[in-house]
DOLOTI-770074 format. One record per residue: x negated, y negated, z of N, C-alpha, C in turn. Coordinates in steps of 0.001 Angstrom, whole numbers, padded with zeros to 6 digits, always signed. Layout:
XYZXYZXYZ;...
END
This chain:
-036323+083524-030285-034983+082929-030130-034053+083976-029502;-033529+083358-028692-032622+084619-027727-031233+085164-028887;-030164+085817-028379-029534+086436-029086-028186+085412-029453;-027718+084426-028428-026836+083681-028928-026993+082976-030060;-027899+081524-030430-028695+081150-030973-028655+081835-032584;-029366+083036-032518-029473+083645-033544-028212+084128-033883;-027088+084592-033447-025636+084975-033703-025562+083861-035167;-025318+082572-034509-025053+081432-035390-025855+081250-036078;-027176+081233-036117-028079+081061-037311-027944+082016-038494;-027579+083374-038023-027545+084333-039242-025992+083868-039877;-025182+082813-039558-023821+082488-040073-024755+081412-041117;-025298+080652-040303-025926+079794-041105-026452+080044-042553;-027038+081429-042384-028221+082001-043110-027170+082505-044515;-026531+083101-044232-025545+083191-045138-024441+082235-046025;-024549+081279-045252-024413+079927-045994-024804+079233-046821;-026260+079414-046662-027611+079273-046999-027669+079935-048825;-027392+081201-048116-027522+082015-049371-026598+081719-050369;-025254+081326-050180-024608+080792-051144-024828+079609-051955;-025039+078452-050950-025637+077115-050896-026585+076928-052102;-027534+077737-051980-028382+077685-052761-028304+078089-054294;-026915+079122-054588-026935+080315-055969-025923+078900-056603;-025586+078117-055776-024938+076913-056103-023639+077435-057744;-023042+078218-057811-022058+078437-058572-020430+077878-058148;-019941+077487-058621-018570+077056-058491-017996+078133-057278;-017832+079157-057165-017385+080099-056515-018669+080220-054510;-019664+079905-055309-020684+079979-053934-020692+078469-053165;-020289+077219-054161-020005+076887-053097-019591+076316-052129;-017506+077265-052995-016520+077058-052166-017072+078014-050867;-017459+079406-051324-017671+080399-050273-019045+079424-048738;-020000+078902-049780-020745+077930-048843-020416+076597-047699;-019402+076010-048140-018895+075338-047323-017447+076489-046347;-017273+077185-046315-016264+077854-045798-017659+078566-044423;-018756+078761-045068-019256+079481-043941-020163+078279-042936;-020205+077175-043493-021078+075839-042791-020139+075974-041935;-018608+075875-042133-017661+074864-041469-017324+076575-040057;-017519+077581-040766-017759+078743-039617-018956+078516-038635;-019973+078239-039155-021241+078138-038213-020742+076555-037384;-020391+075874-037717-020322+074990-036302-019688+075409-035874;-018248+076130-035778-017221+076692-034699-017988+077489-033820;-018566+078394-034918-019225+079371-033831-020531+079231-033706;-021305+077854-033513-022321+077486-032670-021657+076599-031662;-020305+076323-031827-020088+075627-030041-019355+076968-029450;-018676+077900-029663-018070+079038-029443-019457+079803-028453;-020504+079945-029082-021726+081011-028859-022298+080049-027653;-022029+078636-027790-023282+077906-026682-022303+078099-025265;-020544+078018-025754-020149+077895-024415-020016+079249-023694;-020426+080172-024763-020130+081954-023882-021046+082215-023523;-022438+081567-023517-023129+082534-022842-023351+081857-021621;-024374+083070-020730-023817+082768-019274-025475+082684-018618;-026577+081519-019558-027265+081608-019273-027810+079746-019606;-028477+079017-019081-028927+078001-019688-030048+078562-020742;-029900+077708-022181-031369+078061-023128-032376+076611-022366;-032020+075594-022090-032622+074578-021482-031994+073520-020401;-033224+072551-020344-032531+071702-018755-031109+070846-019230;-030587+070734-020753-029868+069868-021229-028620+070593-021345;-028275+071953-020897-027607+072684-020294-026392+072297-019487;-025353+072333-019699-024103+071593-018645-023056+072552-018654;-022999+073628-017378-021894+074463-017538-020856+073749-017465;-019624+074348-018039-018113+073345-017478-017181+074769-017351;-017420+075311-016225-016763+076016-015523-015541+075735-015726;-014994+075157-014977-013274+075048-014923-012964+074687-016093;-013678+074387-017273-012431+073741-018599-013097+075132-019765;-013783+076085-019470-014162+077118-020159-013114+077961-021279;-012063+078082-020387-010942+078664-021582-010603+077787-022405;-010537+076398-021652-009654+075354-022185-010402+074803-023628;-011424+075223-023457-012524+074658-024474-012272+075819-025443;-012587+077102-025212-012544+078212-026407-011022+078089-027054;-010156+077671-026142-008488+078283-026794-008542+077591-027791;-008807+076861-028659-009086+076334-030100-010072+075523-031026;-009538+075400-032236-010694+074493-033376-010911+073646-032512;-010054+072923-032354-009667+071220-031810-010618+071028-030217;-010065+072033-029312-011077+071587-028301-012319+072064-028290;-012626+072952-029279-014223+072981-029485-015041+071970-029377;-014350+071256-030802-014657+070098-031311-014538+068539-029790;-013833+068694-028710-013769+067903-027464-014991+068222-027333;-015263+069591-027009-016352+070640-026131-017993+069550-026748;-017754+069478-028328-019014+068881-029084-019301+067625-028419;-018180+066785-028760-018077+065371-028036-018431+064721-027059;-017906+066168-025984-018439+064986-024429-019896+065789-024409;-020410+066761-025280-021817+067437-025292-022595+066250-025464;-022268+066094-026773-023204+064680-027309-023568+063362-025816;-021945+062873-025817-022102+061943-025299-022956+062149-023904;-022526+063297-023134-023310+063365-021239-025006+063881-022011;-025088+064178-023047-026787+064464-023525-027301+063796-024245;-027043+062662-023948-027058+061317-025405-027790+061465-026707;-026817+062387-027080-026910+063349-028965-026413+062249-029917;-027100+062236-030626-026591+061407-031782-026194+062412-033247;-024845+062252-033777-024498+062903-034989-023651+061910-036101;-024393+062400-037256-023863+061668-038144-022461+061918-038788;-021771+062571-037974-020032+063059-038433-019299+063249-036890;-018404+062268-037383-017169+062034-036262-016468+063104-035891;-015674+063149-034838-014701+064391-034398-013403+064625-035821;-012984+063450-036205-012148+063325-037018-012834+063692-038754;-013877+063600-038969-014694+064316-040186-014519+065840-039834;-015407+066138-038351-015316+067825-038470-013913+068399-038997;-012856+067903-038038-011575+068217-038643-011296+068447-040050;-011432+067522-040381-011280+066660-042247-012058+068160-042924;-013156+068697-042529-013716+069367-042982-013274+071104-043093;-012632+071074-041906-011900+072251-040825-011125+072657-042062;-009970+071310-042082-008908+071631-043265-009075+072104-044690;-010157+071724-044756-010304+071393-046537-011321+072598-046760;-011461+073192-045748-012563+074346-046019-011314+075499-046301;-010474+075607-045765-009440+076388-046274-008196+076323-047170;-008867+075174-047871-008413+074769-049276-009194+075549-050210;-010600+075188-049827-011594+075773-051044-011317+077259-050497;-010923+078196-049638-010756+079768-049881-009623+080195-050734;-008453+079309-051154-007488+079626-051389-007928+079772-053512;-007600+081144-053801-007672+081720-055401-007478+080674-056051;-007712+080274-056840-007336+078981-058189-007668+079552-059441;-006797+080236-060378-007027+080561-061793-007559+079553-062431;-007672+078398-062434-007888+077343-063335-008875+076990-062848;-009483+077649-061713-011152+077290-061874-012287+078353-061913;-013488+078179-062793-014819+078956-062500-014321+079898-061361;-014602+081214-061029-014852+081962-059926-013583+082268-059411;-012366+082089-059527-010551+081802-059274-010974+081005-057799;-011737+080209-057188-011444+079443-056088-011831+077970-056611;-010872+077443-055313-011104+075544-055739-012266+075534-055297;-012984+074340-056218-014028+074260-056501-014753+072431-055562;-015533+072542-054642-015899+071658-054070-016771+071187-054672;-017046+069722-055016-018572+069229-055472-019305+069406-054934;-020982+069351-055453-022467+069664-054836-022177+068578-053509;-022038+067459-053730-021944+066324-052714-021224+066949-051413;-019740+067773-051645-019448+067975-050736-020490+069239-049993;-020612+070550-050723-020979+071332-049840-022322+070908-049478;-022834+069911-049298-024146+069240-048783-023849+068812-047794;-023067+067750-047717-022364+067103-046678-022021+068758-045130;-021302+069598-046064-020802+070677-044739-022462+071359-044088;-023188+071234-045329-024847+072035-044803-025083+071109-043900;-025147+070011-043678-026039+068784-043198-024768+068935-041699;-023467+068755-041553-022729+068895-040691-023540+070236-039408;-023295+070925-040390-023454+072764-039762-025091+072805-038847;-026163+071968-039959-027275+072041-039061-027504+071257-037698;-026790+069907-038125-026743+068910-037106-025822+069127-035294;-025053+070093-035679-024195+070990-034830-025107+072246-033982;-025712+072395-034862-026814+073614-033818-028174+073253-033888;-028550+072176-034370-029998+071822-033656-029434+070625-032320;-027922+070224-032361-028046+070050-031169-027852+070672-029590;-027277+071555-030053-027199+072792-029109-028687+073488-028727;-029186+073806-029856-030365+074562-029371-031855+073776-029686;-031459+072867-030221-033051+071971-030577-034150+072314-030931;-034134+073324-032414-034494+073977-033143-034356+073062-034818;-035524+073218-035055-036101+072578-036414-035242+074075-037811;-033774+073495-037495-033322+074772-038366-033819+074821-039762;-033823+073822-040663-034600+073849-042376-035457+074966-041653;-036601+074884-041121-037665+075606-041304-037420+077139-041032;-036537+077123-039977-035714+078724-039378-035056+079210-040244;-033873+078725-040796-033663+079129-042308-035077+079424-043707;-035689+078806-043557-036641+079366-044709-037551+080651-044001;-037937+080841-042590-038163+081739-042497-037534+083040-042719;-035992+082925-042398-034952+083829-042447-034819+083809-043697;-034983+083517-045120-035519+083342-045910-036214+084614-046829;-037673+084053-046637-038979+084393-046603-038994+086294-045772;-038548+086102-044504-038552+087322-044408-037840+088762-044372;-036261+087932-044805-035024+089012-045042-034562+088371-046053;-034909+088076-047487-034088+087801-048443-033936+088907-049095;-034778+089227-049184-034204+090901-050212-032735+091470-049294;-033171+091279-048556-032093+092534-047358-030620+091397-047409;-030819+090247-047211-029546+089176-047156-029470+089211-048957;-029967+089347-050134-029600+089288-051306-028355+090924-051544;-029124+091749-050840-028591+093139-050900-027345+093496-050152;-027121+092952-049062-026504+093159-048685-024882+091803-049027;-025135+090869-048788-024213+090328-050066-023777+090409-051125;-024561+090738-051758-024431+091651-053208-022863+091801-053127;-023705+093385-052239-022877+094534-052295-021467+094066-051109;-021062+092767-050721-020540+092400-050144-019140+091583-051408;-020210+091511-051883-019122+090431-053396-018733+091716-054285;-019343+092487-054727-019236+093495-056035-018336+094818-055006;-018438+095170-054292-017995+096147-053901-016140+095481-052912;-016280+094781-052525-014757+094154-051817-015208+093942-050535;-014765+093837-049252-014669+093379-047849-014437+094957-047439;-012744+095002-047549-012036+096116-046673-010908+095567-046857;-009820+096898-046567-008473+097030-047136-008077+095944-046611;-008122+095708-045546-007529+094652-044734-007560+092845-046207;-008977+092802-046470-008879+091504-047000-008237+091985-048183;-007990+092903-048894-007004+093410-049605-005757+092649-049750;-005481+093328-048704-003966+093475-048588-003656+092195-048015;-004535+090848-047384-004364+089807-046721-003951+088816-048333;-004961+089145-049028-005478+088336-050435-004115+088238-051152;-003525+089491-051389-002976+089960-052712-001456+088987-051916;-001406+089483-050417+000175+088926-049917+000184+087093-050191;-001188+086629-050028-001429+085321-050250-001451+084870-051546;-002203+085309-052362-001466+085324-053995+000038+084981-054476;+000595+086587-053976+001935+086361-054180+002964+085357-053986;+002075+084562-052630+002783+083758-052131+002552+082195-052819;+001330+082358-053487+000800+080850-054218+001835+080742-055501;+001935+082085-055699+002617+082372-057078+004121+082088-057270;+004817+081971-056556+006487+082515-056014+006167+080491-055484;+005793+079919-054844+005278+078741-054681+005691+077720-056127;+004423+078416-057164+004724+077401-057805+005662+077464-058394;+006241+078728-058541+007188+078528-059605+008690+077891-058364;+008884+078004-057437+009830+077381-056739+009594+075776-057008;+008668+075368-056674+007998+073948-056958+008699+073607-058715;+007741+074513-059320+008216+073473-060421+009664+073719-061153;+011105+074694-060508+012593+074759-060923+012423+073516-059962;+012287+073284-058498+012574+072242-057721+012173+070825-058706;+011459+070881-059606+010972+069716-060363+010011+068743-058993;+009190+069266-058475+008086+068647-057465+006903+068568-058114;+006414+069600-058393+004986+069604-059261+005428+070544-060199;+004752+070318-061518+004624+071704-062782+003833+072932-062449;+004519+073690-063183+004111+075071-062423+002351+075699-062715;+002053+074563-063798+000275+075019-064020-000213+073930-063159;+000183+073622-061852-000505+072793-061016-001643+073353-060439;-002735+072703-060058-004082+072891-059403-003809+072908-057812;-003156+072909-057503-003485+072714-056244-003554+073668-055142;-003875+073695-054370-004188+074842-053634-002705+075499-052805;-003102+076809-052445-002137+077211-051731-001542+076518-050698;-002366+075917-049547-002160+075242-048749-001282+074037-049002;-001785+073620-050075-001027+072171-050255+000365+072718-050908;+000343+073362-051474+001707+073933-052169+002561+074492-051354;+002203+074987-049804+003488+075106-049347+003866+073885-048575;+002933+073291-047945+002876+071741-047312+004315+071323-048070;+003658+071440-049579+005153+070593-050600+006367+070986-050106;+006192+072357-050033+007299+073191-049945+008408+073423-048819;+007181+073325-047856+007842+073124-046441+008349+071630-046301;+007717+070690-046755+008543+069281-046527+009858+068932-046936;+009511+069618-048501+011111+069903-049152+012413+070365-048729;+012292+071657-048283+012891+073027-048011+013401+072551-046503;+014332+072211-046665+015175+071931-044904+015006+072958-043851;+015825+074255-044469+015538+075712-044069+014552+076522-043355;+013129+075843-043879+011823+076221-043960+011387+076031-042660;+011212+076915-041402+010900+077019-040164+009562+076487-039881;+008952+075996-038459+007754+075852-037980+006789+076781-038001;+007807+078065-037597+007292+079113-037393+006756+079823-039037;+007744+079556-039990+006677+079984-040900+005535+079032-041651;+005999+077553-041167+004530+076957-041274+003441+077688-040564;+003680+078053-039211+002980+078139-038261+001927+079743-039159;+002538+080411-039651+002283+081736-039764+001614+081838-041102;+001663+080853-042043+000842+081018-043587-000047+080215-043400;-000267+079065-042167-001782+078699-041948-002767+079407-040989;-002097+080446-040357-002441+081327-039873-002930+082410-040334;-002012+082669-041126-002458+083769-042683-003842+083730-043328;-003763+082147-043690-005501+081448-044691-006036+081707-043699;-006314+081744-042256-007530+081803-041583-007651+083034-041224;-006561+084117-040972-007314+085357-041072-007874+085722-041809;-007318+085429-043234-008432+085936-044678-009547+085341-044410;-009733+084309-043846-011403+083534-044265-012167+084342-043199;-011313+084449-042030-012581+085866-040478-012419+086781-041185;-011553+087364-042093-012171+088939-042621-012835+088715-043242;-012839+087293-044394-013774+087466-045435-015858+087189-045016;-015501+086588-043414-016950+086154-042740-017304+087426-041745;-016144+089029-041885-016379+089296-040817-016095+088897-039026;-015148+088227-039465-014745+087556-037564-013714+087950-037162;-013582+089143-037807-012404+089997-037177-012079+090574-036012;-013825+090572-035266-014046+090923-034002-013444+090547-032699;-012611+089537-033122-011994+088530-032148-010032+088579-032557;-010054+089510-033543-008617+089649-033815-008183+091310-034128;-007265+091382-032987-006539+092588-033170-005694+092901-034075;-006064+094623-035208-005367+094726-036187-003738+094288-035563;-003532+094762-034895-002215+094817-034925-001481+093048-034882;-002411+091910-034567-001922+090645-034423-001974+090377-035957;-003090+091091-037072-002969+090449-038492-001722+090892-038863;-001148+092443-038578-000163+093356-039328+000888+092187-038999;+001144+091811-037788+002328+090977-037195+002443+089808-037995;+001488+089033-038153+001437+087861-039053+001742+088330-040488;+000661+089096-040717+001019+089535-042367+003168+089940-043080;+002943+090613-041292+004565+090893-041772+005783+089636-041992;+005165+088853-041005+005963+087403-041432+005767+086461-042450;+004469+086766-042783+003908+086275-044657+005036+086658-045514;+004700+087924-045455+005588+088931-046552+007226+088610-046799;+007985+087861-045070+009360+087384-045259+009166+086232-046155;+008136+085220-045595+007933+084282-046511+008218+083700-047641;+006850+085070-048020+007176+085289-049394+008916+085746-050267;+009398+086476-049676+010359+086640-049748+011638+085384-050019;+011378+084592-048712+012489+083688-048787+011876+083126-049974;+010361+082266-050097+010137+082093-051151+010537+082087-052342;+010754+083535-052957+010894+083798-053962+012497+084035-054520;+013587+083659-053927+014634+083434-053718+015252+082237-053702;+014658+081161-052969+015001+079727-052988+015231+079419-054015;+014722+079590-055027+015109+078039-056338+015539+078317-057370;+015946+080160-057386+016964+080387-058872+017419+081753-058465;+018644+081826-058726+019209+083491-058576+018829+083666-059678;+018721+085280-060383+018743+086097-061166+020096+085675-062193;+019826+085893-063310+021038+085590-064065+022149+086293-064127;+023532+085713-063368+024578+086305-063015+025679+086329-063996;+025558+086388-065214+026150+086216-066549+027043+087727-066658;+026435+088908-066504+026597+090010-067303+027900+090401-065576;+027824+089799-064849+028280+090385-063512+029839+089515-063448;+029624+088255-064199+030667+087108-064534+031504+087354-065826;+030670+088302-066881+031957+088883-067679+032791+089746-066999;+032324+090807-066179+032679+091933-065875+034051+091649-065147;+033870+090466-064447+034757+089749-063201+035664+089005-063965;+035276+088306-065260+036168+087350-065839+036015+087363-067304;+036095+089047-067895+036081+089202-069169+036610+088325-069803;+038079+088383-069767+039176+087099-070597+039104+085913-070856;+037742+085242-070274+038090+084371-069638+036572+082941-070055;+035689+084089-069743+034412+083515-069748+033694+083135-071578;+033438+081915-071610+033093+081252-072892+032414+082122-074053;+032385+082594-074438+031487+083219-075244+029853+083208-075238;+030315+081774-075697+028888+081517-076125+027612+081301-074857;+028312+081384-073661+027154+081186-071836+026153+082560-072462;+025040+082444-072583+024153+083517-072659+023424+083842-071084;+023492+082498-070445+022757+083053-068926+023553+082000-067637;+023426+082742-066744+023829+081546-065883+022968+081564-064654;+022249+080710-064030+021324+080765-062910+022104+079868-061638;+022048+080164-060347+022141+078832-059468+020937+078353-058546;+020741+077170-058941+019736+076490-059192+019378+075596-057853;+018400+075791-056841+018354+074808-056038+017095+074004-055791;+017737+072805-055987+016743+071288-055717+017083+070728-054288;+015798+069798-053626+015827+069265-052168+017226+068729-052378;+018070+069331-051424+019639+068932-050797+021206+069183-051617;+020712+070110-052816+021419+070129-053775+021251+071542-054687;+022420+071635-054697+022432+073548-055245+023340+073165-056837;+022677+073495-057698+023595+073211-059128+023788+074824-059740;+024405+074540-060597+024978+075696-061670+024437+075414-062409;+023562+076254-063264+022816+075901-064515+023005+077458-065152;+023911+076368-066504+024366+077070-067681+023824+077207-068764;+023663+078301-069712+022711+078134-070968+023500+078836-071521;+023946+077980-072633+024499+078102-074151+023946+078516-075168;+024889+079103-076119+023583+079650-077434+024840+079516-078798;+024865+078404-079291+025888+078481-080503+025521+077281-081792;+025514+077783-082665+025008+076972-083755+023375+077096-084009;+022823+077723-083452+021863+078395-084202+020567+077217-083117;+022172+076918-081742+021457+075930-080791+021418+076033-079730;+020156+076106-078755+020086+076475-077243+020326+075410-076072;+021441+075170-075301+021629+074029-074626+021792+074342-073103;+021381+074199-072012+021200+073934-070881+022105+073057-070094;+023162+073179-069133+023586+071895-068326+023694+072535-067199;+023982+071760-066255+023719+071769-064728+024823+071039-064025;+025551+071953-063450+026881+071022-062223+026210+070972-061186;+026997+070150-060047+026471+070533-058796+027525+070639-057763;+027294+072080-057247+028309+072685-056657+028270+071955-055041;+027074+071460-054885+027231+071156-053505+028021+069703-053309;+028085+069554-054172+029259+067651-053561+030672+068338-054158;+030709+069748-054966+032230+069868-055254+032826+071026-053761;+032027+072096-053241+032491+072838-051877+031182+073178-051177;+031704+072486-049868+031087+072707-048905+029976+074023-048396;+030766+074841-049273+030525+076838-048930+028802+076620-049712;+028325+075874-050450+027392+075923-050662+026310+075038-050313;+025106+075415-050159+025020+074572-049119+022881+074711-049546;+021913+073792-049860+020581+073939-049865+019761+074639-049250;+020298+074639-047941+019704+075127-046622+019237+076896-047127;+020801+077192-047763+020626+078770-048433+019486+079044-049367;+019310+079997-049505+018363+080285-050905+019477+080253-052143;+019144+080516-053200+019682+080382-054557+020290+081411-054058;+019275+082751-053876+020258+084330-054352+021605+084283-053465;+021312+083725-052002+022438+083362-051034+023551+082978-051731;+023298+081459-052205+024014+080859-052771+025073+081439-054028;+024242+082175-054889+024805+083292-055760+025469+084111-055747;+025287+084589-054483+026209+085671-053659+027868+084856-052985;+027851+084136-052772+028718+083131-052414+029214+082869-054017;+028735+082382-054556+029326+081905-055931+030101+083284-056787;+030162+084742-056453+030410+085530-057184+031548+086464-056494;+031932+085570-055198+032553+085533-054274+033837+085199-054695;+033845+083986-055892+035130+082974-055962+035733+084226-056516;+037168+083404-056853+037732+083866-057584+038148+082964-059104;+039085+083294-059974+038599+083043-061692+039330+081735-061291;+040372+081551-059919+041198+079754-059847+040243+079174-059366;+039156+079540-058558+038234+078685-058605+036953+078416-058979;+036685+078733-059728+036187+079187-061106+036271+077946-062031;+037869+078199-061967+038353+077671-063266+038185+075816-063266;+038436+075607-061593+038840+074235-060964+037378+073605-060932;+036372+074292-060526+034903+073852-060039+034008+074003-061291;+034034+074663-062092+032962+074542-063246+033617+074605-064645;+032475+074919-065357+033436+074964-067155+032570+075873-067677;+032681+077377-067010+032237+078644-067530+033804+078968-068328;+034166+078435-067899+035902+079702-068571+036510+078563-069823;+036794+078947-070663+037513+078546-071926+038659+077770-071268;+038834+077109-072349+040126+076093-072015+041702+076697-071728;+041741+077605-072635+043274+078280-072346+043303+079231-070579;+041975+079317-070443+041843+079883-069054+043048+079062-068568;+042576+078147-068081+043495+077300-066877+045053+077369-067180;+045417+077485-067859+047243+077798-068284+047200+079060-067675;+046754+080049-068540+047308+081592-067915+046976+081532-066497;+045407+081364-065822+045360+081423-064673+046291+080349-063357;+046841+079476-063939+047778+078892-063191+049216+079888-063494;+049137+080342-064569+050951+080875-064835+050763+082437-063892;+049426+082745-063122+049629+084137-062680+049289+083653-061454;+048756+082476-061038+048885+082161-059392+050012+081996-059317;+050967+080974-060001+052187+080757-059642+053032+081777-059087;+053043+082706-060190+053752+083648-059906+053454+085021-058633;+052394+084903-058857+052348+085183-057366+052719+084532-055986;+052643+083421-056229+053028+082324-055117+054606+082687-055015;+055159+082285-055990+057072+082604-055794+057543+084126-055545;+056593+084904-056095+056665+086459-055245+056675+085959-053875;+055507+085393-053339+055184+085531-051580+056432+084744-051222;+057027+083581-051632+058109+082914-051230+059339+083991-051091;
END
């Protein structure tokens, strides 16, 4: 078997190897590397610069057009089949289906076996049966049997070297890709569940959790859609090794726009409790009994959320500042918003919420006044 060919089979082979140890964790990792081996068995058939047989069809002029993504690979498969009258049992719109959901199952999940989402046997069968049907039509090779040779005569060496592929780590890189993606699942849910969208011990994957997030979040750019699904697929080429095709310096660039992400992230849906910063500003003034104060933002709506502590009783309420001034506004993050709110002063303060005691509003009107008939 020439060298292209085999490129993709040893993706295969490693698929294989998971496929088979069949654990919750092998095989999310197993369908993540099926759904790699068809990319890169139409990737490998259209680069090389040689026919393997007469069923061979260069396409010169659409060559870039075909590599520049998932999607026209997947064209590249299509009109393969159809001008070589290939028959496959999964549609252009399945491979896709599969594309997506394979970088569901990479994304960490505490709440399952192995911390990744966990695909049924049914499914990662379905991605084996995809993955072979994809390169025995390319190369028209009886793969079951090529796999058991590859097998049979490098399993020790493919057991060993995986191994030491799982127990020992990748490289700093999937490190530092992992931990920023974490952070970001994490800061996620808990935005999600102050937003009251999903509870914060939700299952669901990273992916889908910012999906939520981004639909929600007005604020929430293309561009950082664009850049945390970008994110999951660099982790999955470091974690297969397909880094070969990506320059450190394009992950650092992405990673660095993760990291704002994360950031805005973790800001959106509650300031820090601005209580101890609101005596300081409105000793005289401020209720006693407020033990915390957060500002709180839900899709289109920024509230004040107050927590009380009197009678041996803990009580919670919530204004909403955005239908009383304009100055606040969803689009902001909370801490934004917070920063703006610590802005007022104690007359408006006094007019817009019910942090300040009742006798507030007398004195603080009897010392605007009088300032007012000074300026007169």
């Amino acid at each position: 078997m020439n060298r292209y060919p085999y490129d993709s089979l040893e993706i295969l082979a490693q698929a294989e190897w998971h496929f088979k140890k069949d654990t919750a964790f092998d095989r999310a990792m197993a369908c993540i590397a099926f759904d790699n081996s068809i990319e890169f068995s139409i990737t490998t058939y259209l680069q090389q610069d040689y026919s393997p047989d007469e069923k061979y069809i260069q396409y010169d002029n659409n060559y870039e057009t075909y590599l520049s993504s998932h999607e026209q690979k997947l064209e590249f498969f299509a009109e393969y089949l159809q001008k070589n009258d290939l028959q496959c049992d999964f549609t252009i719109d399945d491979f896709k289906k599969m594309h997506v959901h394979a970088g569901w199952f990479f994304v960490p999940n505490p709440h399952y076996p192995g911390y990744f989402d966990t695909p049924a046997k049914e499914w990662a069968e379905a991605y084996r049966k995809a993955a072979i049907q994809v390169f025995n039509a390319f190369y028209g090779a009886d793969t079951e049997n090529l796999l058991l040779r590859m097998e049979q005569e490098y399993g020790k060496e493919m057991n060993y070297r995986m191994s030491n592929k799982m127990n020992l780590g990748i490289s700093s890189d999937i490190v530092e890709v992992t931990k920023t993606l974490k952070d970001l699942e994490a800061y996620l849910k808990f935005a999600l569940s102050v937003m009251e969208i999903v509870p914060y011990n939700s299952e669901l994957s990273l992916l889908a959790l910012w999906r939520l997030f981004f639909t929600h979040v007005e604020s929430a750019s293309e561009e950082m859609d664009n850049a945390v699904f970008r994110a999951v697929s660099i982790e999955k080429a470091l974690e297969y090794e397909g880094s070969v095709n990506l320059r450190m310096q394009i992950i650092h660039n992405i990673m660095d726009e993760v990291n704002k992400i994360v950031a805005f992230v973790k800001d959106y849906p509650m300031s820090s409790n601005i209580v101890h910063e609101l005596r300081q500003r409105h000793s005289r003034w401020l209720r006693p009994e407020i033990i915390a104060v957060h500002i709180v933002q839900k899709p289109c709506v920024v509230l004040l959320e107050t927590k009380t502590y009197s009678d041996q009783t803990e009580t919670i309420t919530r204004e909403n500042l955005s239908d009383i001034m304009s100055s606040f506004s969803a689009k902001s993050t909370a801490v934004e918003n917070a920063k703006i709110f610590m802005d007022l002063d104690s007359c408006s303060i006094s007019m817009v919420t019910k942090l300040l005691v009742p006798e507030a509003e007398k004195e603080i009107a009897e010392i605007y006044n009088t300032k007012f008939y000074n300026i007169m």
